[in-house]
mmCIF file of the N, C-alpha and C atoms, coordinates in Angstrom:
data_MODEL
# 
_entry.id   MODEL 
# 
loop_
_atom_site.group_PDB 
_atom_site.id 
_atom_site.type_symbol 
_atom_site.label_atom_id 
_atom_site.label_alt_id 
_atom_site.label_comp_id 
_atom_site.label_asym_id 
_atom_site.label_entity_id 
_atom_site.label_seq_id 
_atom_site.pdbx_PDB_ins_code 
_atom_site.Cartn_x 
_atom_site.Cartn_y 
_atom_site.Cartn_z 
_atom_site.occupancy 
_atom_site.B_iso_or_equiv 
_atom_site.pdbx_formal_charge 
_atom_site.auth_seq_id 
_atom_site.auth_comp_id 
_atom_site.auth_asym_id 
_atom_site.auth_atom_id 
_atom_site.pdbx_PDB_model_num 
ATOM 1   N N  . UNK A 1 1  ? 54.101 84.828  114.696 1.00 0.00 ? 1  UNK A N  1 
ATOM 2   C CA . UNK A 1 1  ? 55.261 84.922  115.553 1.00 0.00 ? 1  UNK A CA 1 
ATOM 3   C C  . UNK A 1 1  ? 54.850 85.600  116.860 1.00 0.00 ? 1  UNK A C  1 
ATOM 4   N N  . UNK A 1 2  ? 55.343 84.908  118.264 1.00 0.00 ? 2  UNK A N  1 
ATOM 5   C CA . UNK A 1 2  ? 54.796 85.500  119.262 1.00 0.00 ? 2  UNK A CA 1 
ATOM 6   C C  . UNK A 1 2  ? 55.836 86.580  119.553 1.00 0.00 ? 2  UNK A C  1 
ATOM 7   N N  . UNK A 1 3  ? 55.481 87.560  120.227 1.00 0.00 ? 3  UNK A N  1 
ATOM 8   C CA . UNK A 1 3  ? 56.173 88.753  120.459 1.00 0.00 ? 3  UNK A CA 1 
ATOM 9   C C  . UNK A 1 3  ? 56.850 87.846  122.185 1.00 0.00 ? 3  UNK A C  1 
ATOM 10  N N  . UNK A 1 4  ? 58.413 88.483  122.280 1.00 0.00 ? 4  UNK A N  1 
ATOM 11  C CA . UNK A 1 4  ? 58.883 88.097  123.488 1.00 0.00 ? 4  UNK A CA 1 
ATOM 12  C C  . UNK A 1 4  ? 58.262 88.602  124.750 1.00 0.00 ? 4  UNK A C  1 
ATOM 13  N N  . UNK A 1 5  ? 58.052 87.696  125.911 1.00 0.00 ? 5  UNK A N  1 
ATOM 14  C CA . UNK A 1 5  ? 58.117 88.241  126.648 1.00 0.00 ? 5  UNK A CA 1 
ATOM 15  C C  . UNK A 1 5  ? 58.415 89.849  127.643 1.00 0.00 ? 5  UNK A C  1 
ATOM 16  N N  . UNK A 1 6  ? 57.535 90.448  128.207 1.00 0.00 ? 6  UNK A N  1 
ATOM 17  C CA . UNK A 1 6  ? 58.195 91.760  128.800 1.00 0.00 ? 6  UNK A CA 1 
ATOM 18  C C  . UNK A 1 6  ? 58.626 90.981  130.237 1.00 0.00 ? 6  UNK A C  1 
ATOM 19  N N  . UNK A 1 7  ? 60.049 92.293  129.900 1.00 0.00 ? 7  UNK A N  1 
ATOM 20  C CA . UNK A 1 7  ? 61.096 92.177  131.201 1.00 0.00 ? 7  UNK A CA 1 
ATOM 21  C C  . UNK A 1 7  ? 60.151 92.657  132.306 1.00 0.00 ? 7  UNK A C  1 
ATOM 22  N N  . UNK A 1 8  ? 60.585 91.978  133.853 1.00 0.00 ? 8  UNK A N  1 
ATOM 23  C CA . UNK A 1 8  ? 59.995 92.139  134.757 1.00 0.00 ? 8  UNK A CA 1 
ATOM 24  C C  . UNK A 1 8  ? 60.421 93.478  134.920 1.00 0.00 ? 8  UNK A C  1 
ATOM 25  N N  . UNK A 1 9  ? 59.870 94.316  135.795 1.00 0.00 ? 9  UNK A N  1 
ATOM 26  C CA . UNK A 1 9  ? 60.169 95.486  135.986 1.00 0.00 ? 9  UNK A CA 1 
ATOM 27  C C  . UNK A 1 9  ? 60.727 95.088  137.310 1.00 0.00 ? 9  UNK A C  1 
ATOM 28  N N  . UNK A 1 10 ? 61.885 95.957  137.808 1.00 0.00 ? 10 UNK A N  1 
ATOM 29  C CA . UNK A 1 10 ? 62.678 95.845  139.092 1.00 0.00 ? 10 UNK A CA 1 
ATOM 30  C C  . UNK A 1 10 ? 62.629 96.759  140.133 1.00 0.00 ? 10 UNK A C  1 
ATOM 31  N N  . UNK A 1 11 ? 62.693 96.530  141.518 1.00 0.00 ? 11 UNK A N  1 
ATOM 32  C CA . UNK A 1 11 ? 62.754 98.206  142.103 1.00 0.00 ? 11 UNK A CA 1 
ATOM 33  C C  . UNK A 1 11 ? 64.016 98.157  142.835 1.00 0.00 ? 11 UNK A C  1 
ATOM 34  N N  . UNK A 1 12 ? 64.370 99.368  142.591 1.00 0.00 ? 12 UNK A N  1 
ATOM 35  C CA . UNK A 1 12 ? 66.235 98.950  143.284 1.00 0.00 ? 12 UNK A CA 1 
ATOM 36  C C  . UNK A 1 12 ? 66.090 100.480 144.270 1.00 0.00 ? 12 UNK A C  1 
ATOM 37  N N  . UNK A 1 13 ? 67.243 100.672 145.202 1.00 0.00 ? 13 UNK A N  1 
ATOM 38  C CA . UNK A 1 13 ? 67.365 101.226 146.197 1.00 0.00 ? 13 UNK A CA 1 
ATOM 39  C C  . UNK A 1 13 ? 68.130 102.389 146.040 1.00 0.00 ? 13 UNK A C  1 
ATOM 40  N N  . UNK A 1 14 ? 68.175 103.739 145.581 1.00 0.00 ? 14 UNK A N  1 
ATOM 41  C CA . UNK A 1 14 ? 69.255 104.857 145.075 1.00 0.00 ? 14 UNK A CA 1 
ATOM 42  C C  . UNK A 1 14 ? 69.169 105.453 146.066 1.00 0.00 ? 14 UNK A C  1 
ATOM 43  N N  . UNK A 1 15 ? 70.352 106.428 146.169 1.00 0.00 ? 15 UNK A N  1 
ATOM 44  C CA . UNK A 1 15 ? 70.899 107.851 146.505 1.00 0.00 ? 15 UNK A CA 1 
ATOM 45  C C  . UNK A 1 15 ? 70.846 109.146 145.651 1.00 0.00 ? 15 UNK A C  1 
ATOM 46  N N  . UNK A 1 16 ? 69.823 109.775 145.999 1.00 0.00 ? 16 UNK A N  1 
ATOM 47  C CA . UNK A 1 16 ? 69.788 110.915 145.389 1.00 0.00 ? 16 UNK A CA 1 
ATOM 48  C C  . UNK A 1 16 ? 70.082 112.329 146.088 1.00 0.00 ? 16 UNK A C  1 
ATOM 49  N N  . UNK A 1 17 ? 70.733 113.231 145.751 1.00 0.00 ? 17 UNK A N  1 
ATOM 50  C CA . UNK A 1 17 ? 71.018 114.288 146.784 1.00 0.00 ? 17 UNK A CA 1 
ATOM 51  C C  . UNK A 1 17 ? 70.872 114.307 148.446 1.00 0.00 ? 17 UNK A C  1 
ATOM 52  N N  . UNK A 1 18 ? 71.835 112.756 148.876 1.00 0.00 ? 18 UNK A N  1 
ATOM 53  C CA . UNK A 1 18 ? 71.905 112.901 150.404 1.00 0.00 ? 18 UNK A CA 1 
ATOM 54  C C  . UNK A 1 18 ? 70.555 111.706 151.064 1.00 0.00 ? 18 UNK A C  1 
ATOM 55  N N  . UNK A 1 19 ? 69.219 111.711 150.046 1.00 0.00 ? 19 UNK A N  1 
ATOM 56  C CA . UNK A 1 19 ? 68.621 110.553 150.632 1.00 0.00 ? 19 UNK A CA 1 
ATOM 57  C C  . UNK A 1 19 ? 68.298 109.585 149.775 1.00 0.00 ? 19 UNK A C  1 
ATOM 58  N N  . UNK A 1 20 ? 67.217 108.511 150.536 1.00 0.00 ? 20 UNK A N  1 
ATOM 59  C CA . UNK A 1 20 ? 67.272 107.320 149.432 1.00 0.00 ? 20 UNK A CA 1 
ATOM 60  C C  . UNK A 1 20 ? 66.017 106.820 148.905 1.00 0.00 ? 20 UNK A C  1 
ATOM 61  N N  . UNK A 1 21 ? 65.796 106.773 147.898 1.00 0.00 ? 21 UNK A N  1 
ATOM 62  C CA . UNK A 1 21 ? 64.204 106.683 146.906 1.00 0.00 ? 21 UNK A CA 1 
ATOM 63  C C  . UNK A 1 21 ? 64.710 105.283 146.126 1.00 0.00 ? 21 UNK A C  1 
ATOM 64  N N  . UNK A 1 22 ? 63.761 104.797 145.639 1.00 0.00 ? 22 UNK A N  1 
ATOM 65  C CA . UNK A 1 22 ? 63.575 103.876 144.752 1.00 0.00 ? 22 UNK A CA 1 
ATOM 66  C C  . UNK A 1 22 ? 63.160 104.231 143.459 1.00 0.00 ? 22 UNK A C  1 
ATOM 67  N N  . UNK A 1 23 ? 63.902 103.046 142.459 1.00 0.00 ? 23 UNK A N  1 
ATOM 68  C CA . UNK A 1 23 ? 63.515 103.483 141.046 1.00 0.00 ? 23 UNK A CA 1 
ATOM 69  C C  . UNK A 1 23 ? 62.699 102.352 140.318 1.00 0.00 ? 23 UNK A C  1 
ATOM 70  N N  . UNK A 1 24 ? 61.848 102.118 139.502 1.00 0.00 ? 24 UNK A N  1 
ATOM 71  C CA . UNK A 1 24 ? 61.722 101.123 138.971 1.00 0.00 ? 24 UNK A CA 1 
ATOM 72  C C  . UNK A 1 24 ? 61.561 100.577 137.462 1.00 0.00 ? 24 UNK A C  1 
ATOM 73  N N  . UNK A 1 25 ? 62.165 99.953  137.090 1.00 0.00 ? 25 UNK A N  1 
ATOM 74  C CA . UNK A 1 25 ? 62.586 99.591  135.462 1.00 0.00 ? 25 UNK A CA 1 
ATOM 75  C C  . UNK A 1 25 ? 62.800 98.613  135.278 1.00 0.00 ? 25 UNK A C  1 
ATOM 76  N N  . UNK A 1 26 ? 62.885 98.033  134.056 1.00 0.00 ? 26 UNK A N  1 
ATOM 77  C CA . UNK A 1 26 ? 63.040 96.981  133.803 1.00 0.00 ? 26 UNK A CA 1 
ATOM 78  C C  . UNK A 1 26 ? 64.736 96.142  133.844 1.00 0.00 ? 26 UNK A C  1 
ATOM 79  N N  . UNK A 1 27 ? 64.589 95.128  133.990 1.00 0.00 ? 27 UNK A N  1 
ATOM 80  C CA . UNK A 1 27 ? 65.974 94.808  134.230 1.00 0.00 ? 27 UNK A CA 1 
ATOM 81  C C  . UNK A 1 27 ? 66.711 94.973  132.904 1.00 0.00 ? 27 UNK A C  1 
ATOM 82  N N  . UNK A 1 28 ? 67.081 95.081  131.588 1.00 0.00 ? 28 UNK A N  1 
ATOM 83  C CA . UNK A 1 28 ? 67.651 94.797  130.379 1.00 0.00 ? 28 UNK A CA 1 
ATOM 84  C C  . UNK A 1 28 ? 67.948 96.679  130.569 1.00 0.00 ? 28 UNK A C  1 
ATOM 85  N N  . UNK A 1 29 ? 67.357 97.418  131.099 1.00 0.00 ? 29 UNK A N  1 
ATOM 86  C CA . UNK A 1 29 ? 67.227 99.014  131.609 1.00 0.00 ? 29 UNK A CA 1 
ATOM 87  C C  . UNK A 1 29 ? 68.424 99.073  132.494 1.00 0.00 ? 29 UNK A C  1 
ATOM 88  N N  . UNK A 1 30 ? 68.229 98.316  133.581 1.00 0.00 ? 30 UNK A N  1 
ATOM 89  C CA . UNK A 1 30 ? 69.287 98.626  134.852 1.00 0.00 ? 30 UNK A CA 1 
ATOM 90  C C  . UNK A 1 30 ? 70.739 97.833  134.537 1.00 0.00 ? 30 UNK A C  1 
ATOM 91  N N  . UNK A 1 31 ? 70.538 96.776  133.605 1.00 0.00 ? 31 UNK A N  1 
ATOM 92  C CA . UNK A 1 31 ? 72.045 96.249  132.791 1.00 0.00 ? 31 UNK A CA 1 
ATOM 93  C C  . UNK A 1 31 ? 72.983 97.247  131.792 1.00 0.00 ? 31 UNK A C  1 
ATOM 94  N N  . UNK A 1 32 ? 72.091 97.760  131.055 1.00 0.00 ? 32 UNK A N  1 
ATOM 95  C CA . UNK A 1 32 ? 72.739 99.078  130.325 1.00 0.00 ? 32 UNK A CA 1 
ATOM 96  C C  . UNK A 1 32 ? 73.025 100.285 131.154 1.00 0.00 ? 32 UNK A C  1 
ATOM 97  N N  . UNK A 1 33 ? 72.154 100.543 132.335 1.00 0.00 ? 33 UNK A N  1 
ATOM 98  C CA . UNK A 1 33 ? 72.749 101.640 132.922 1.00 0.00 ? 33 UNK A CA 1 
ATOM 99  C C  . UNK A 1 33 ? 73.681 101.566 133.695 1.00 0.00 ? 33 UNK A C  1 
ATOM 100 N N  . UNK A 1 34 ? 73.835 100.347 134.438 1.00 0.00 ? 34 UNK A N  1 
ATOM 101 C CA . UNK A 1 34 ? 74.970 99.748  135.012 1.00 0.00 ? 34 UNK A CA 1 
ATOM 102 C C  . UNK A 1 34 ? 76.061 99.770  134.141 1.00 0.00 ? 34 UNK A C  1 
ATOM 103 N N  . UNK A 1 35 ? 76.289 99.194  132.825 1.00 0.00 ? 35 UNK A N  1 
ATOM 104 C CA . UNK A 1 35 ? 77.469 99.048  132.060 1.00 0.00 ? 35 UNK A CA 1 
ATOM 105 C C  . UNK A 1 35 ? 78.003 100.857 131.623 1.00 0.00 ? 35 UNK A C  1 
ATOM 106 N N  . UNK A 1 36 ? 77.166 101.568 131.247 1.00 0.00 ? 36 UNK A N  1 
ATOM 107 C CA . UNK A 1 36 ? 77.409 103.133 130.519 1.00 0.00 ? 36 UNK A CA 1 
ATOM 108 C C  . UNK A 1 36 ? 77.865 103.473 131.879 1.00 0.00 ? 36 UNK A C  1 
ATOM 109 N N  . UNK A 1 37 ? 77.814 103.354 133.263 1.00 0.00 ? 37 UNK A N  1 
ATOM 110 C CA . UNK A 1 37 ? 78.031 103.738 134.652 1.00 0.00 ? 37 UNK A CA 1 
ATOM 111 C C  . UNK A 1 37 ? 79.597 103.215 134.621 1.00 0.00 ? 37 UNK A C  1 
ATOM 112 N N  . UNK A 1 38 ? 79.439 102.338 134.191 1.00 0.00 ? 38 UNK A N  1 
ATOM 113 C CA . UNK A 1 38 ? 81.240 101.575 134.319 1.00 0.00 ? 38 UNK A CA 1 
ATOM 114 C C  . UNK A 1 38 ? 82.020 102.341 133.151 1.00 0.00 ? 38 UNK A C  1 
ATOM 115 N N  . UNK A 1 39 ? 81.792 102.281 131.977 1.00 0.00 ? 39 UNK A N  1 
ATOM 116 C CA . UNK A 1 39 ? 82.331 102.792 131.328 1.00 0.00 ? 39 UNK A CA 1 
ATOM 117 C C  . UNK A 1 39 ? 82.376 104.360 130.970 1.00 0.00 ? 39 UNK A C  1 
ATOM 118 N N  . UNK A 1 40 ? 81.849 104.994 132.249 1.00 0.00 ? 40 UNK A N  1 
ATOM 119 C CA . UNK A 1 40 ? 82.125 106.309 132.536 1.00 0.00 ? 40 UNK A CA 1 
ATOM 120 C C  . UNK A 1 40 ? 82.878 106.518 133.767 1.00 0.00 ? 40 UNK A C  1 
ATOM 121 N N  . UNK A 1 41 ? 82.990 105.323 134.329 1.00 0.00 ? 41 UNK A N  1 
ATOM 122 C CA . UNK A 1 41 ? 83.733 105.438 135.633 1.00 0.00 ? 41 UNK A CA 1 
ATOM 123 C C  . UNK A 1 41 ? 82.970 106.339 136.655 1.00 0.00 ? 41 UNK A C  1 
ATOM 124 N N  . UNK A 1 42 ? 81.407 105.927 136.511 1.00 0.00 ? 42 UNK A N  1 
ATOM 125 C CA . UNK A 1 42 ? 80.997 106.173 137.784 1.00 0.00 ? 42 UNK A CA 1 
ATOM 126 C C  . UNK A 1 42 ? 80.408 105.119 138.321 1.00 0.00 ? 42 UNK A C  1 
ATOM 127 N N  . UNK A 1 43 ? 79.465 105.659 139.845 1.00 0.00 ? 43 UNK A N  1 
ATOM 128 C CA . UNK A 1 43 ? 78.910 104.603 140.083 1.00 0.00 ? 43 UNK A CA 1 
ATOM 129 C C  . UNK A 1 43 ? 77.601 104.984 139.806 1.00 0.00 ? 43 UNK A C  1 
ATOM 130 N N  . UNK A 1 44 ? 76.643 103.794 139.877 1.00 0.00 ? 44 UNK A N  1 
ATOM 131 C CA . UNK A 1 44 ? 75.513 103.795 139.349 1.00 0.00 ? 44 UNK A CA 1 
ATOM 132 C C  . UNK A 1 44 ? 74.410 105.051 140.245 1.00 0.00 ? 44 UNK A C  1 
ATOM 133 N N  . UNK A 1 45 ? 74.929 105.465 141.144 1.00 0.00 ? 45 UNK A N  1 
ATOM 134 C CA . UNK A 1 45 ? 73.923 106.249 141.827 1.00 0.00 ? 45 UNK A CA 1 
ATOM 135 C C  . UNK A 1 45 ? 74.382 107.566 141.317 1.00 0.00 ? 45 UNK A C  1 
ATOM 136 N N  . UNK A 1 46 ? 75.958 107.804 141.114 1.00 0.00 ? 46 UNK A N  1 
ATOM 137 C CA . UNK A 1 46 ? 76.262 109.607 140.591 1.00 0.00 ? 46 UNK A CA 1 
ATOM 138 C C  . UNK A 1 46 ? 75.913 109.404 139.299 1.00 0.00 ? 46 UNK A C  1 
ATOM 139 N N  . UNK A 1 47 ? 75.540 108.192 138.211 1.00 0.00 ? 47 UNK A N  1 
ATOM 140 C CA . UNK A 1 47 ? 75.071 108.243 137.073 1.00 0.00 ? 47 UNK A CA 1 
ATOM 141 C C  . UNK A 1 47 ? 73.688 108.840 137.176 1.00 0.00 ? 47 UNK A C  1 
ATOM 142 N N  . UNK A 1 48 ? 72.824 108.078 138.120 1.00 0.00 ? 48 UNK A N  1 
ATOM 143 C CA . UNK A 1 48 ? 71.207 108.232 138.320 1.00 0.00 ? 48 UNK A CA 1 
ATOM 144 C C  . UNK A 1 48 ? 71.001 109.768 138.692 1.00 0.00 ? 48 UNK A C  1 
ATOM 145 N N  . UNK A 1 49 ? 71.736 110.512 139.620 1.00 0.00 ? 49 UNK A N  1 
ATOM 146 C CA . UNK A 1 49 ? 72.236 111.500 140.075 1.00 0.00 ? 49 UNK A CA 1 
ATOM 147 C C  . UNK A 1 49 ? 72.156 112.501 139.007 1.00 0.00 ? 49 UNK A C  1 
ATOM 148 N N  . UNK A 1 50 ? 72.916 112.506 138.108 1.00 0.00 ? 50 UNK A N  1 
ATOM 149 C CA . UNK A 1 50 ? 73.144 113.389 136.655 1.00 0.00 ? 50 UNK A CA 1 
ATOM 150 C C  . UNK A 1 50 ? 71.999 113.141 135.691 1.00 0.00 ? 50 UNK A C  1 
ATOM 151 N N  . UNK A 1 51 ? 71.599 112.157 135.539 1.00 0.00 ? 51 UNK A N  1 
ATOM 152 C CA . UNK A 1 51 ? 70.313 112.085 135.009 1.00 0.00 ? 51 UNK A CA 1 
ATOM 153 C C  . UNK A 1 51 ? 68.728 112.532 135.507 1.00 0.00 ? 51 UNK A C  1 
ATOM 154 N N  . UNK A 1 52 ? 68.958 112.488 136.663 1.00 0.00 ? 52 UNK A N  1 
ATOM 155 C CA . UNK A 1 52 ? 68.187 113.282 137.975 1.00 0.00 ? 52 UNK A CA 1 
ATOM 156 C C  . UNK A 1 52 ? 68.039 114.610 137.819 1.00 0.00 ? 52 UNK A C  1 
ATOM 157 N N  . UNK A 1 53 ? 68.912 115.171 137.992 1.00 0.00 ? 53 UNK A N  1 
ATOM 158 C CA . UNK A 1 53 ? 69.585 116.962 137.378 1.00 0.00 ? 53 UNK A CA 1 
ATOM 159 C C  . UNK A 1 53 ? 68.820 117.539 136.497 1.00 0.00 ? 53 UNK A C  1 
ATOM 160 N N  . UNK A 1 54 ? 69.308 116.633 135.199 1.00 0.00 ? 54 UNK A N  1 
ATOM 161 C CA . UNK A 1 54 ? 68.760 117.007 133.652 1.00 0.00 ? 54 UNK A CA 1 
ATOM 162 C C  . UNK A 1 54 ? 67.299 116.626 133.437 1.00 0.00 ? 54 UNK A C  1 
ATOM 163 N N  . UNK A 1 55 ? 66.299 116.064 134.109 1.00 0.00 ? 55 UNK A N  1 
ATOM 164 C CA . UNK A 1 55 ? 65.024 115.241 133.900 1.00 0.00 ? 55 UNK A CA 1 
ATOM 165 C C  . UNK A 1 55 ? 64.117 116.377 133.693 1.00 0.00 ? 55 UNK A C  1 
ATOM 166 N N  . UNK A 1 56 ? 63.282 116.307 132.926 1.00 0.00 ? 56 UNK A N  1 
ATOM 167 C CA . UNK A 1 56 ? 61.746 116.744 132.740 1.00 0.00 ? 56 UNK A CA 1 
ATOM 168 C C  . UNK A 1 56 ? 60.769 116.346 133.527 1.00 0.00 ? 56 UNK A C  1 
ATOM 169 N N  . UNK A 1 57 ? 60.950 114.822 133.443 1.00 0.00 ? 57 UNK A N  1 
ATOM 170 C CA . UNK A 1 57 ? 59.757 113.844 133.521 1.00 0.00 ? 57 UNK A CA 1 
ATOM 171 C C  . UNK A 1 57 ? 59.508 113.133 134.499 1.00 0.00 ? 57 UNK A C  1 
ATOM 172 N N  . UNK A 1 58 ? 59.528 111.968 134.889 1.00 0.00 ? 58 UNK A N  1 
ATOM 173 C CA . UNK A 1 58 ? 59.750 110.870 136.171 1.00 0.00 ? 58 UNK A CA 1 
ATOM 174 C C  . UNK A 1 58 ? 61.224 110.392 135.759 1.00 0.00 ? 58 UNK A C  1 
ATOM 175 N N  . UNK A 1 59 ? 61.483 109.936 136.934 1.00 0.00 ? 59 UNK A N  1 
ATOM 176 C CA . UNK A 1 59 ? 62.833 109.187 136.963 1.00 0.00 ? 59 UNK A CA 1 
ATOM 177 C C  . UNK A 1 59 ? 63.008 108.036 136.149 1.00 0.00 ? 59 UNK A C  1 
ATOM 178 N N  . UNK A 1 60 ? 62.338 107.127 136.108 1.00 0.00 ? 60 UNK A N  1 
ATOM 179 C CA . UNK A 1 60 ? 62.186 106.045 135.938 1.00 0.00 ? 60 UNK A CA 1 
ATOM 180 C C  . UNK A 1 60 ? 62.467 106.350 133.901 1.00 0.00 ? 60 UNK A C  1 
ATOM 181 N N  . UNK A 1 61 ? 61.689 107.071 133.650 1.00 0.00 ? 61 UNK A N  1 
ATOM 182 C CA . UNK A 1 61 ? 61.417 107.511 132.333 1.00 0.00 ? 61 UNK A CA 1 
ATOM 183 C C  . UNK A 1 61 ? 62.534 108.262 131.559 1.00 0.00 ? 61 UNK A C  1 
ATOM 184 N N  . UNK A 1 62 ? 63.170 109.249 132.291 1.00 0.00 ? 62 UNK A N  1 
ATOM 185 C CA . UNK A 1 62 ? 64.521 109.660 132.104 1.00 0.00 ? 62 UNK A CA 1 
ATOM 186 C C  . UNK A 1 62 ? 65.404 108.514 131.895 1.00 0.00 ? 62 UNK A C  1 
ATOM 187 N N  . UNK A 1 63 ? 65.565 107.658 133.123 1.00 0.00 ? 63 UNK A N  1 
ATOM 188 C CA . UNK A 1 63 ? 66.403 106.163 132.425 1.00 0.00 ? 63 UNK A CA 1 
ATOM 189 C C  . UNK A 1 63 ? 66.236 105.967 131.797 1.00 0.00 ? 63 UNK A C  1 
ATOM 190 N N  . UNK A 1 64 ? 65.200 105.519 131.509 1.00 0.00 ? 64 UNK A N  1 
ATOM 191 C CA . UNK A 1 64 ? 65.016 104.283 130.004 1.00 0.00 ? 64 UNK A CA 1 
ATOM 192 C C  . UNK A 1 64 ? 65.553 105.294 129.107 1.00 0.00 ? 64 UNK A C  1 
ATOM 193 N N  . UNK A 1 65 ? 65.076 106.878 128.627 1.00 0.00 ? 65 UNK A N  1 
ATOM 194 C CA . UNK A 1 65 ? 65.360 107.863 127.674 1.00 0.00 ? 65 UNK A CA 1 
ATOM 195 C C  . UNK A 1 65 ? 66.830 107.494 127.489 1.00 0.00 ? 65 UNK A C  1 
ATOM 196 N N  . UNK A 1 66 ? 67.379 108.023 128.964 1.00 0.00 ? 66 UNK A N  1 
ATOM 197 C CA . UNK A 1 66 ? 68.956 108.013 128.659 1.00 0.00 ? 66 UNK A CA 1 
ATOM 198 C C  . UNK A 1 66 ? 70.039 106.954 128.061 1.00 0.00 ? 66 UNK A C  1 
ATOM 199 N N  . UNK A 1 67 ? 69.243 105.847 128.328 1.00 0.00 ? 67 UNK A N  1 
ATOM 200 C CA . UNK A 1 67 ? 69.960 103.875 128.016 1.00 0.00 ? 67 UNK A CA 1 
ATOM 201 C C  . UNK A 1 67 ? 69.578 104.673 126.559 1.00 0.00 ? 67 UNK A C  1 
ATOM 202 N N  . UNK A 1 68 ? 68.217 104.888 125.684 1.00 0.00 ? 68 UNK A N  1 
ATOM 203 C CA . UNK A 1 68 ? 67.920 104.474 124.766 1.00 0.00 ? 68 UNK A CA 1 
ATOM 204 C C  . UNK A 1 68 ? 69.237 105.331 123.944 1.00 0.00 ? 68 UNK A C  1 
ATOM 205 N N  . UNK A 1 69 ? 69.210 107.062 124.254 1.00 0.00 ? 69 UNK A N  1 
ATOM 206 C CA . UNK A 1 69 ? 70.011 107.743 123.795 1.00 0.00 ? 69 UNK A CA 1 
ATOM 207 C C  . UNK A 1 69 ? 71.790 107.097 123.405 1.00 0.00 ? 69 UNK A C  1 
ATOM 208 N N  . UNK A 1 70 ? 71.897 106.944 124.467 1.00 0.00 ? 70 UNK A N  1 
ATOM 209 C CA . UNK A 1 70 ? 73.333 106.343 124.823 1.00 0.00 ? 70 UNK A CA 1 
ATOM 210 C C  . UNK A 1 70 ? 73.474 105.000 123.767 1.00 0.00 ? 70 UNK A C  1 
ATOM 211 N N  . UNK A 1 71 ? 72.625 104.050 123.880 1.00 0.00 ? 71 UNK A N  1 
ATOM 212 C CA . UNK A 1 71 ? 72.675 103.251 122.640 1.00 0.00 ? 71 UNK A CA 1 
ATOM 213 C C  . UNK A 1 71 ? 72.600 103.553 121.188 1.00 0.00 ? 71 UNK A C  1 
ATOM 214 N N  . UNK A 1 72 ? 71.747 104.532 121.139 1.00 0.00 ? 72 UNK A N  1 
ATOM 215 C CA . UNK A 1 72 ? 71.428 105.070 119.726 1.00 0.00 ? 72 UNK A CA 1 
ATOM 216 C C  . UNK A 1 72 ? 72.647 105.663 119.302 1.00 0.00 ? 72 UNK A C  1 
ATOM 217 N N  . UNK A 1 73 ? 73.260 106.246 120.746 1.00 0.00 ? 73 UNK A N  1 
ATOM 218 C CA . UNK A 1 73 ? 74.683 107.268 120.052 1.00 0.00 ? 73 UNK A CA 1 
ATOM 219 C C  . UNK A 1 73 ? 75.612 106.268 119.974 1.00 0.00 ? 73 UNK A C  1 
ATOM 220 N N  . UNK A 1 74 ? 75.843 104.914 120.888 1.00 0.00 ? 74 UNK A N  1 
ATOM 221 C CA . UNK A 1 74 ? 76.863 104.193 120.344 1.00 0.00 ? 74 UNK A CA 1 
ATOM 222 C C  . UNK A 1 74 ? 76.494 103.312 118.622 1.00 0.00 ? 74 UNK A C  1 
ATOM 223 N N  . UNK A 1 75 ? 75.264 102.945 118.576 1.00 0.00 ? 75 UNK A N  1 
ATOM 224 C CA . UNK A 1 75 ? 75.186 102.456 116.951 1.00 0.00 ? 75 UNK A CA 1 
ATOM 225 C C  . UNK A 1 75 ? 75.876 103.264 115.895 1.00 0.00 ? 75 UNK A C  1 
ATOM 226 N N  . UNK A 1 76 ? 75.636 104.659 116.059 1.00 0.00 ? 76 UNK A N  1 
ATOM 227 C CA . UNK A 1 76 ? 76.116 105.733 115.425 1.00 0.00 ? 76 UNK A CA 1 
ATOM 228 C C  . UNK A 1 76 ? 77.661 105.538 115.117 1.00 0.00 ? 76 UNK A C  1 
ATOM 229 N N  . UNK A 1 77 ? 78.442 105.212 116.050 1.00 0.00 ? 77 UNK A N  1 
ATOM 230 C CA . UNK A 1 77 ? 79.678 105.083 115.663 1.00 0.00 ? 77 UNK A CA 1 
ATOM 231 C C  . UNK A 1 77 ? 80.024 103.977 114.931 1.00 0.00 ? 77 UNK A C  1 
ATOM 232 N N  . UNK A 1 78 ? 79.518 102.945 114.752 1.00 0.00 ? 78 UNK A N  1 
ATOM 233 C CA . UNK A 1 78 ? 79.265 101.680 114.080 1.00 0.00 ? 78 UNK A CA 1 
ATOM 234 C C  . UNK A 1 78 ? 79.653 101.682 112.773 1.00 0.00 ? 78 UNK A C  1 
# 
């Protein structure tokens, strides 16, 4: 069985405290963070923003962490 394809990785354009950096991830990454952004009623940059805040690591890496978390905690309710 062949293993699927990897998602292209994307670079998109943010706002972080006043200026503007780039992030880059994979797209199936920036669909989940987009949707958890809606269904928190923010927008995707005060999401990136708060995850920004709380980070250890690189940005990029914090995302993916945070999608994975956020999914793991919605299975949970399942």
């Amino acid at each position: 069985m062949n293993a699927p394809a990897p998602s292209p990785v994307r670079k998109r354009s943010v706002r972080l405290a006043g200026h503007r950096t780039s992030v880059s991830i994979e797209e199936p990454f920036w669909s989940e963070l987009a949707a958890i952004a809606k269904a928190r009623g923010l927008s995707l940059d005060r999401l990136i923003a708060e995850i920004d805040r709380e980070r250890t690591g690189n940005l990029s890496s914090a995302i993916r962490l945070y999608v994975l978390a956020a999914l793991k905690a919605e299975a949970r309710k399942d």
